[in-house]
LOKOL-168256 format. One line per field, with one value per residue (C-alpha): residue number from 1; residue in one letter; z, y, x. Coordinates in pm, whole numbers. Layout:
% residues N
keke: NUM_...
vexba: A_...
up: Z_...
north: Y_...
east: X_...
//
This chain:
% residues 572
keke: 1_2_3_4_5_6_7_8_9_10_11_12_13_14_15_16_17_18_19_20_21_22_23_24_25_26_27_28_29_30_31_32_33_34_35_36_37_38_39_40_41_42_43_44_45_46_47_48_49_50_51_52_53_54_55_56_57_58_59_60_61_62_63_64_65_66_67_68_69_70_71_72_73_74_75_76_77_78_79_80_81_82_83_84_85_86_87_88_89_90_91_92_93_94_95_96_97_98_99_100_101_102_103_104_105_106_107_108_109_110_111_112_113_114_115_116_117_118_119_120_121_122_123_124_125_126_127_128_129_130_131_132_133_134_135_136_137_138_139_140_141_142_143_144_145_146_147_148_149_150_151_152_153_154_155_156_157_158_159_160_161_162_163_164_165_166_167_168_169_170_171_172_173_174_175_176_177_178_179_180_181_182_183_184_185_186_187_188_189_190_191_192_193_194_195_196_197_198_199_200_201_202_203_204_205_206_207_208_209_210_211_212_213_214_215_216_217_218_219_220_221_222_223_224_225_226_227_228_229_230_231_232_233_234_235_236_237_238_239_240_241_242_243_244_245_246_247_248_249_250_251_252_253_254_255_256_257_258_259_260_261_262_263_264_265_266_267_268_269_270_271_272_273_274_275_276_277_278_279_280_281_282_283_284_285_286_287_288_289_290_291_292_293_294_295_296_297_298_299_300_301_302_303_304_305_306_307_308_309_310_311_312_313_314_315_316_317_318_319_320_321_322_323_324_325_326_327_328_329_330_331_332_333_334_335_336_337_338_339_340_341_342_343_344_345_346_347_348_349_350_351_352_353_354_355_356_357_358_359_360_361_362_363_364_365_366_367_368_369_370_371_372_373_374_375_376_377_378_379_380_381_382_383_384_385_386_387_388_389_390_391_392_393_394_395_396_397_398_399_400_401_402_403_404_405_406_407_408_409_410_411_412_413_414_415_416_417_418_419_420_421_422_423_424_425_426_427_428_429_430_431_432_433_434_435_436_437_438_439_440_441_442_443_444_445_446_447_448_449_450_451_452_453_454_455_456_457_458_459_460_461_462_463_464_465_466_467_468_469_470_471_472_473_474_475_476_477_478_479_480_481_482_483_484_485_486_487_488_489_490_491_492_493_494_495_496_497_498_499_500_501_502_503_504_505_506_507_508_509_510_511_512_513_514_515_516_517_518_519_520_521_522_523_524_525_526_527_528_529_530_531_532_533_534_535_536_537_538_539_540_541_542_543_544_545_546_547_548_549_550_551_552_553_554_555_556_557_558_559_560_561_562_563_564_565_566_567_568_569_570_571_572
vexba: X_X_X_X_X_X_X_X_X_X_X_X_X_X_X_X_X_X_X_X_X_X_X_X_X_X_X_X_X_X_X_X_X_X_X_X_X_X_X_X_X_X_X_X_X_X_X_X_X_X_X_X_X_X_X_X_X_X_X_X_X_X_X_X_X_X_X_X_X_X_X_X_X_X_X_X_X_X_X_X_X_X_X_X_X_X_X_X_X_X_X_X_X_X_X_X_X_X_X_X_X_X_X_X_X_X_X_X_X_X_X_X_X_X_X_X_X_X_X_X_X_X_X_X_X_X_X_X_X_X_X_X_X_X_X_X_X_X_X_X_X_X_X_X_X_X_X_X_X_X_X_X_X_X_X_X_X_X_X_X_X_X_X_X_X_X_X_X_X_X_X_X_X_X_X_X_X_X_X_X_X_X_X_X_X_X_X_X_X_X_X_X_X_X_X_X_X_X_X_X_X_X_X_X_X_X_X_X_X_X_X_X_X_X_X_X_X_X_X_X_X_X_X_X_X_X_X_X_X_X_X_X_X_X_X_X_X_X_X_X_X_X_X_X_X_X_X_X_X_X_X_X_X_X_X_X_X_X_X_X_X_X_X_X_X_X_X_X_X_X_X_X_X_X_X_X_X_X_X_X_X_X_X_X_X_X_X_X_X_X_X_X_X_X_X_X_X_X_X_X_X_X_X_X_X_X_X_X_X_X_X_X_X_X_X_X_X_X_X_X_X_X_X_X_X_X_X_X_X_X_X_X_X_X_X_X_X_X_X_X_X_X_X_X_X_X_X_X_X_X_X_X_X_X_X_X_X_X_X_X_X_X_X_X_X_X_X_X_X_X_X_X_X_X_X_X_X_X_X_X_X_X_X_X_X_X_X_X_X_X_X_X_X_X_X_X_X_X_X_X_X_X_X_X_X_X_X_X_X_X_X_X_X_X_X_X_X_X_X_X_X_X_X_X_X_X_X_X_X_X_X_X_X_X_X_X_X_X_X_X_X_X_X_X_X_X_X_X_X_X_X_X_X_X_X_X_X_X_X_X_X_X_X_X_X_X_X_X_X_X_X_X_X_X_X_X_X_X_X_X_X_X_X_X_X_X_X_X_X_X_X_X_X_X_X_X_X_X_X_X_X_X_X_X_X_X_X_X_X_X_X_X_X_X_X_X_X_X_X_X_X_X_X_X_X_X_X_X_X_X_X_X_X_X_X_X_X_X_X_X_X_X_X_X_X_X_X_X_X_X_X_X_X_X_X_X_X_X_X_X_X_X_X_X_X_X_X_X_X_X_X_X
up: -3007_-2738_-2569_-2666_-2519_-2474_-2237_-2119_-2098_-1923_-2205_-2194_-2242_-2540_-2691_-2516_-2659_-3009_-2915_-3063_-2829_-2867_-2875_-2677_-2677_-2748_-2646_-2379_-2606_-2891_-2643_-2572_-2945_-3003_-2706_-2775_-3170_-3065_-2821_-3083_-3369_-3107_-3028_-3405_-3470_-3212_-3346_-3724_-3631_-3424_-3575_-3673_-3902_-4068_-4293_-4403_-4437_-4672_-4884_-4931_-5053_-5273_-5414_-5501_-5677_-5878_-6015_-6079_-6380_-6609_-6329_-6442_-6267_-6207_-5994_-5650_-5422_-5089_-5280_-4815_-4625_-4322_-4511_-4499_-4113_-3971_-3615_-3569_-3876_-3833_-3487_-3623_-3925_-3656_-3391_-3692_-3797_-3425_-3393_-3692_-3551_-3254_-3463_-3608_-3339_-3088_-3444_-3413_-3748_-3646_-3385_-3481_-3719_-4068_-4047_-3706_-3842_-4166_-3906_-3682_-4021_-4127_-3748_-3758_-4110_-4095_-4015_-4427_-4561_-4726_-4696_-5045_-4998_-5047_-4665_-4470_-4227_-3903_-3708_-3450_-3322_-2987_-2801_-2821_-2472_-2211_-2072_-2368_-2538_-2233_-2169_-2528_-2560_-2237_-2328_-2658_-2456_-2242_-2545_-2786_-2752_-2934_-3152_-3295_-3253_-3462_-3734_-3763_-3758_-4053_-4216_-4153_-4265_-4634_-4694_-4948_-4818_-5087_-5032_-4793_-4754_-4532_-4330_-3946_-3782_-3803_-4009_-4152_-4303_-4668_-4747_-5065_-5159_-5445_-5722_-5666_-6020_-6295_-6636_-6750_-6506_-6298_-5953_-5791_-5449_-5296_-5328_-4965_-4844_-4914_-4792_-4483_-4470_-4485_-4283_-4000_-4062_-4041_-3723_-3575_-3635_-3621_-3436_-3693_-4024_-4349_-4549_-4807_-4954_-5230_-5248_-5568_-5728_-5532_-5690_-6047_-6024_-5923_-6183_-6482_-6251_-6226_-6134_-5922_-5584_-5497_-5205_-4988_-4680_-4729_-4790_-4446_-4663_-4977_-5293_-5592_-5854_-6079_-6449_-6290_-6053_-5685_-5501_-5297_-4969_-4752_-4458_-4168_-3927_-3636_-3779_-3845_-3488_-3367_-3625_-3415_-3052_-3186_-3328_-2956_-2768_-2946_-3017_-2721_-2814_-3147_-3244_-3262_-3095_-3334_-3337_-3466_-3734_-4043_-4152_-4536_-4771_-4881_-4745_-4620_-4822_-4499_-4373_-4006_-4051_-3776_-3713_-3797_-3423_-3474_-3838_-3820_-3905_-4297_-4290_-4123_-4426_-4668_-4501_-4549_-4872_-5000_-4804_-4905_-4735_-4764_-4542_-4359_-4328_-3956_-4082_-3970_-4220_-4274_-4397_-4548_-4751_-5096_-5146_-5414_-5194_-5083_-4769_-4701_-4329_-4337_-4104_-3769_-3437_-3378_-3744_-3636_-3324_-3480_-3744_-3460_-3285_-3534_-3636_-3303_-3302_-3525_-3394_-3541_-3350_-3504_-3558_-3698_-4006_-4056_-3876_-3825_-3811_-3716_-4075_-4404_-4279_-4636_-4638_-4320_-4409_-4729_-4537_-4283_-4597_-4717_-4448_-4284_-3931_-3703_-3304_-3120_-2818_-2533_-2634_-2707_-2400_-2610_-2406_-2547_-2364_-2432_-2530_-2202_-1983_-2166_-2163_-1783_-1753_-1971_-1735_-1462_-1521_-1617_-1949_-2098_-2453_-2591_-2408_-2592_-2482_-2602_-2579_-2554_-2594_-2818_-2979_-3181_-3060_-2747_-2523_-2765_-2940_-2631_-2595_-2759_-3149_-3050_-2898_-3012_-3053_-3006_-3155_-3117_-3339_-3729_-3819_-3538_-3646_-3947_-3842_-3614_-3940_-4107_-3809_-3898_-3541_-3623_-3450_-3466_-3477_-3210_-2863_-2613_-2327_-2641_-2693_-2617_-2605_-2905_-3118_-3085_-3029_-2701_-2417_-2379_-2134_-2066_-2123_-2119_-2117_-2077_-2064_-2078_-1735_-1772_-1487_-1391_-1752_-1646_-1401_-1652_-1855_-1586_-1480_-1866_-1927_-1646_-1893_-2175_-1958_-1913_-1525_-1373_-1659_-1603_-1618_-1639_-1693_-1618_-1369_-1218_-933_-684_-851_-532_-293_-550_-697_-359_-545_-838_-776_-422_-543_-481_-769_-676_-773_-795_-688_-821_-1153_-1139_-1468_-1738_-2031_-2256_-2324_-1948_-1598_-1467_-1179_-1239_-1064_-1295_-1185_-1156_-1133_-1133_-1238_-996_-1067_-1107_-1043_-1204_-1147_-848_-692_-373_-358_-28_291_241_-121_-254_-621_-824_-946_-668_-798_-731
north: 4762_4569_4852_4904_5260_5080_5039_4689_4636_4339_4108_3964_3646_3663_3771_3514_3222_3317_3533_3391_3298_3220_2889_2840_2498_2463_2804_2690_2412_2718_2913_2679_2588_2968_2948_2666_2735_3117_2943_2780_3035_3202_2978_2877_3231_3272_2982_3077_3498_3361_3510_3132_3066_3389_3370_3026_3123_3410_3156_2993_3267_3352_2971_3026_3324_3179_2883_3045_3357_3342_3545_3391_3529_3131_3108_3262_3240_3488_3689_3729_3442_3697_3866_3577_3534_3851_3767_4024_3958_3598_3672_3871_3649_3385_3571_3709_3331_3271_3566_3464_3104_3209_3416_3140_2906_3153_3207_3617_3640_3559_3844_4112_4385_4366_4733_4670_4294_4498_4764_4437_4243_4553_4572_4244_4246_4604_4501_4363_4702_4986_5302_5532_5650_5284_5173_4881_5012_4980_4804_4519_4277_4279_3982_3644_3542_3432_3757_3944_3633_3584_3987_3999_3704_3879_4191_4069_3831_4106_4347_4030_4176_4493_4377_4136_4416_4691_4370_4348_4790_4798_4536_4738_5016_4921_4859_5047_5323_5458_5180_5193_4817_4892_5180_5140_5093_4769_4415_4310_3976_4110_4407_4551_4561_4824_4822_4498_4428_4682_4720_4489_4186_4143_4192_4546_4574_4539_4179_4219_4331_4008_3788_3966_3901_3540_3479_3680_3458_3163_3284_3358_3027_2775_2989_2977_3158_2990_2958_2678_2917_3164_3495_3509_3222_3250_3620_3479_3193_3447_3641_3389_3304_3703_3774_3395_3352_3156_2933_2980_2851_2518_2800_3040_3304_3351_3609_3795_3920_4185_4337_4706_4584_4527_4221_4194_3948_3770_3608_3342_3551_3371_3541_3859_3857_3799_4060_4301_4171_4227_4588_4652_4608_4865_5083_5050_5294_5287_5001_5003_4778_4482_4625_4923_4764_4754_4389_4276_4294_3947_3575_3524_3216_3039_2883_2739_2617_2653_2743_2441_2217_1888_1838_1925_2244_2327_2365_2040_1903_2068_1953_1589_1659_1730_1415_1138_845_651_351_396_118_50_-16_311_493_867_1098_1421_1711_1686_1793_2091_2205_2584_2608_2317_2445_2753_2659_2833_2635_2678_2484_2240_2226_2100_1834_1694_1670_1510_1249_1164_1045_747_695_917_1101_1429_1366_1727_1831_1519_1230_875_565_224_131_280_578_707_457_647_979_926_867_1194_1428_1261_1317_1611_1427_1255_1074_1287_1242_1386_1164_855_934_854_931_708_512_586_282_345_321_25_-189_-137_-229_-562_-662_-576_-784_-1070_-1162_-1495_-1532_-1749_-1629_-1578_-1211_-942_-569_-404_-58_-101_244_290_-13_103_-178_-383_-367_-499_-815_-1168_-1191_-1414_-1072_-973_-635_-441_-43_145_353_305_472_346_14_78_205_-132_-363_-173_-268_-627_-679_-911_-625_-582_-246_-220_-133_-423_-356_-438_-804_-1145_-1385_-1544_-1248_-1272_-1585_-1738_-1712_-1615_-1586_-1228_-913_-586_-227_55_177_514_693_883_810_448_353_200_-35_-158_-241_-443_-656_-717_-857_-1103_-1318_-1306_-1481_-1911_-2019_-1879_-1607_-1267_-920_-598_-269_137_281_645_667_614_305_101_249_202_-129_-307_-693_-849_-1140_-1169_-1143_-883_-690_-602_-254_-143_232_521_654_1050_1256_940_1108_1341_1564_1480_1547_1240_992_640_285_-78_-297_-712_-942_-1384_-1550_-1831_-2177_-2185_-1795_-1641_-1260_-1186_-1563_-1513_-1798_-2069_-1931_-1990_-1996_-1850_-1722_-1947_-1664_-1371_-1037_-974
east: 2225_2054_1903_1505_1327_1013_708_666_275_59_61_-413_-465_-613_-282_-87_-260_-82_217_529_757_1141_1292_1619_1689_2062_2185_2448_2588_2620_2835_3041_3096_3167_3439_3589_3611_3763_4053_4152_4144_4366_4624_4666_4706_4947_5205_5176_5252_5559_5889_6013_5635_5611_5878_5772_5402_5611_5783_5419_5285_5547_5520_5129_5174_5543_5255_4963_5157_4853_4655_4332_3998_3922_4220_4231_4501_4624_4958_5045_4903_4966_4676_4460_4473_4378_4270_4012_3853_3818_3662_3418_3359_3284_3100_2884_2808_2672_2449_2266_2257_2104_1862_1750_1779_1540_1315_1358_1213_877_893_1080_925_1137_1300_1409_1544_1698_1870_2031_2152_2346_2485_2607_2772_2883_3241_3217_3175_3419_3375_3359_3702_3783_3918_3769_3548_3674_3385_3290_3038_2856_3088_2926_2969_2700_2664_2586_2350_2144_2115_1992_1722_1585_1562_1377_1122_1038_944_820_437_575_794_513_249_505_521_132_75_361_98_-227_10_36_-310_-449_-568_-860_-1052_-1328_-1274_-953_-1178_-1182_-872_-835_-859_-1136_-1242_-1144_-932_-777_-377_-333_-128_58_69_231_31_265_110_409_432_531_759_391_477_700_357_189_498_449_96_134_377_243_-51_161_308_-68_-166_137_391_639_651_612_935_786_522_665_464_551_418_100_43_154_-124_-343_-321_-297_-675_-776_-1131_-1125_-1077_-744_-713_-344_-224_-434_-760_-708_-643_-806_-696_-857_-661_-757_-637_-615_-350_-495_-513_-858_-758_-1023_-869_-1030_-1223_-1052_-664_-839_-951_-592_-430_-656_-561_-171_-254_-502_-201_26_-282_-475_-762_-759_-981_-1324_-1553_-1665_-2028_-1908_-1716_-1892_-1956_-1869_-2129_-2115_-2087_-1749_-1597_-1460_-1827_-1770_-1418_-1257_-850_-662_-577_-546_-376_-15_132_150_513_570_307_600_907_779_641_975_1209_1379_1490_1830_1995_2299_2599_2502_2134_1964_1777_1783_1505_1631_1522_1621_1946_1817_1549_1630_1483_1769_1917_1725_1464_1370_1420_1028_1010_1215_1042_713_903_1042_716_543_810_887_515_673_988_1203_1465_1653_2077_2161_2005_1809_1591_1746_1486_1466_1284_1223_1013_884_557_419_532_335_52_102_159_-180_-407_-216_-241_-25_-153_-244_-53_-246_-550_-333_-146_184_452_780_961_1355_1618_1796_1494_1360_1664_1645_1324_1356_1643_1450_1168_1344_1249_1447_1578_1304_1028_685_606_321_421_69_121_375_406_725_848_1139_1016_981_1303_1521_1242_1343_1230_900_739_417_288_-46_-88_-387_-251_-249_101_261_131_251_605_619_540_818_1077_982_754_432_191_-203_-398_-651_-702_-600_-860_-1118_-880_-885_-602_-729_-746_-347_-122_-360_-162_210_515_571_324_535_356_415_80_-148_-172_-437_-764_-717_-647_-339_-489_-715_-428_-232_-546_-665_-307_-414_-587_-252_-10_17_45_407_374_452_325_587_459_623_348_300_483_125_48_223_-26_-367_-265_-63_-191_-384_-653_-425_-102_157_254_645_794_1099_1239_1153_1275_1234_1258_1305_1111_1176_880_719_785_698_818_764_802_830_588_615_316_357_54_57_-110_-507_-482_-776_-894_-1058_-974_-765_-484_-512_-323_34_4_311_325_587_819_965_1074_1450
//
């Protein structure tokens, strides 16, 4: 099942940069699910087949059937309970269930090549099947244990090049090939699908063709397939259009229909480029160089647009597009997929990857199936489906702070119920959130902004080194950061806040864990740290310190206090 006869090549860089890779997130907590679920299948079975339970289960039985004469096809019921808990059957009923989990969890799809998928599904559900004769066929499942899981996921990393590459040569496979379009050995810019529609204007079995096609395409450029795009409906419009060029996957990939049946395809020079790395790999000397490759004779459609970067992936755009939001009784709110949408708990754990990405950028945080909030979300997921973009968080340096590490930081710094306090890097509000109700907050960024509004925080929209206390509330109590760390940005922060805070105020930030030994005082004063926090964030290695700084009386920046000045307020 597991075992693959083939060569393991040096994967180039070139291929790296788009080579699906699997997503194991959750594959330890899955096995013990499995185990725990199959002890108890076990000892349930056990205490029902004893000799004192099976004549009751018997009389059960017996009872169902007595009620239900008529027989009716609407009315099911087991004629031998003894029937209905078959022990081997439920195990493989339940290790089947996990394999497909996994499947999707690790996103196999996008890697494997469909026969190969096609040959594992009928592995797995084989054990369903009866033979023509009319008997059950006898047949297993490989074990779900850790063993057997981790031996498979690395057998399939270590052969993911070719299983992608086999995926994109069964593609250049079912090209058409009588037209001198698809000439060459390999993808060019536009190429021809033939007969994809019947005389009769409906679509052929070609139509698995072009599902391929665009989710390979997906997978080149997100790293996940599309499952939000029908193939179908995009081939209908096209032909109710024929003889006009059709814009799909937000206009990467372009189609022509036309009355004798074929479909002519023009895709983004930058995925046709990639199709060709995958099919170099498995085909090593096959390709042609790109001077010998015969250029289209007209303008391709796609100018200078380049792959898409810094907009979020199309099938996060279509998740969103299709959520709703509802309140829960402890005050949360919950954004969803519609309950009729049918990609509902189909998606791949590299799709899930990405939504949670992207809504973690404004505050959400996944709880199963769905995304739990602070505030009505829906208002700034409009506005995400609208432009296509969330922050960037490299460039923001948005990195957030989590409830347990802010509430420990809060306490830490001291801050008193009443206290007029400014959080100046507010982003989704974690710092915030555990400050007294006067605190004020300051967003570069306009979503978050917009999230923090929603939670009910009086926030502005701009950058605070660009600020003056009178562009918020003048001066205040507390100023709590936890600022960007990128360069000396976050010393900029810390002595800008200088100016925020009355006499005997105070400034508490979450600094990189060298910020004791380049920032040791501000305008004279100590700044106090406490120890080391190693590993606090979720999506960054990073070691951090909190930081304290008392504005003492008359301080001002750069003014060194009067030997044996002491600042009014010592860090604990």
């Amino acid at each position: 099942m597991f075992d693959f006869n083939l060569p393991v090549a040096h994967i180039p860089d070139n291929y790296r940069e788009f080579l699906p890779t699997m997503t194991t997130p959750a594959v330890d907590e899955m096995l013990i699910s499995y185990e725990k679920g199959e002890a108890e299948m076990r000892r349930l079975h056990a205490d029902l087949m004893s000799k004192e339970n099976r004549g009751t289960l018997q009389s059960f039985a017996y009872g169902a059937e007595a009620y239900h004469q008529s027989k009716s096809k609407s009315v099911f019921w087991a004629s031998d309970l003894l029937e209905l808990f078959d022990l081997p059957r439920a195990i493989n009923a339940r290790q089947e269930f996990f394999w497909f989990g996994l499947f999707d969890l690790c996103s196999l799809t996008n890697i494997l090549p469909q026969q190969l998928w096609e040959q594992w599904k009928a592995t797995f559900t084989a054990w369903r099947g009866i033979s023509k004769g009319g008997e059950r066929v006898v047949a297993g499942i490989p074990p779900f244990e850790r063993a057997t899981v981790y031996g498979a996921l690395s057998l399939i990393e270590s052969h993911r090049a070719n299983f992608f590459s086999m995926r994109v040569d069964a593609l250049w496979r079912a090209l058409s090939p009588s037209h001198k379009t698809n000439w060459g050995g390999a993808f060019h810019k536009r190429f021809i699908l033939d007969w994809m529609y019947n005389d009769h204007g409906t679509t052929t079995d070609k139509e698995r063709v072009f599902h391929d096609l665009i989710n390979i395409c997906s997978t080149i450029m997100t790293g996940a397939e599309d499952p939000f795009t029908s193939a179908y409906s995009e081939l209908r419009h096209a032909r109710e259009h024929h003889g006009e060029w059709i814009e799909v996957m937000g206009g990467y990939l372009r189609i022509k229909a036309f009355l004798k049946g074929t479909l002519h395809v023009e895709i983004h020079p930058s995925i046709s480029t990639r199709l060709n790395v995958a099919l170099s790999y498995l085909h090593p000397n096959a390709l042609p160089d790109e001077a010998t490759i015969k250029p289209p004779l007209r303008k391709s459609g796609f100018g200078s647009v380049e792959l898409v970067k810094t907009q979020i992936a199309p099938q996060v755009r279509s998740y969103l597009r299709d959520c709703v939001q509802e309140q829960q009784p402890d005050g949360l709110w919950v954004l969803r997929q519609r309950a009729a949408s049918y990609t509902s708990g189909r998606l791949s754990g590299a799709i899930k990857s990405m939504i949670d990405e992207s809504l973690s950028q404004i505050g959400g945080v996944r709880a199963g199936d769905v995304h739990l909030f602070d505030y009505a979300p829906m208002d700034v997921v409009s506005e995400i489906v609208a432009s296509g973009k969330v922050p960037d968080k490299v460039s923001h340096q948005f990195y957030a702070t989590s409830t347990e590490l802010a509430k420990e930081f809060v306490e830490w710094v001291g801050v008193k119920e009443g206290a007029i306090c400014y959080e100046t890097s507010a982003g989704t509000g974690s710092i915030a959130k555990q400050m007294p109700l006067q605190t004020f907050c300051v967003e570069i960024d306009r979503l978050r902004a917009m999230a923090l509004d929603k939670m009910g925080f009086e926030v502005k929209q701009a950058d605070f080194l660009r600020l003056a206390p009178s562009d918020l509330q003048g001066v205040a109590d507390v100023v709590l950061m936890n600022p960007p760390y990128a360069g000396r940005a976050w010393q900029d922060h810390m002595e800008h806040a200088v100016q925020f805070v009355r006499e005997g105020g105070t400034i508490g930030a979450i600094l990189p864990e060298g910020a004791p030994r380049k920032m040791p005082s501000i305008a004279g004063i100590d700044v106090v740290y406490s120890e080391p926090k190693k590993n606090r964030f979720k999506d960054a290695s990073v070691t951090v310190v909190f930081a304290k700084w008392v504005k003492c009386h008359a301080t001002v920046l750069g003014q060194v206090p009067a030997h044996g000045q002491m600042p009014l307020f010592q860090a604990a």
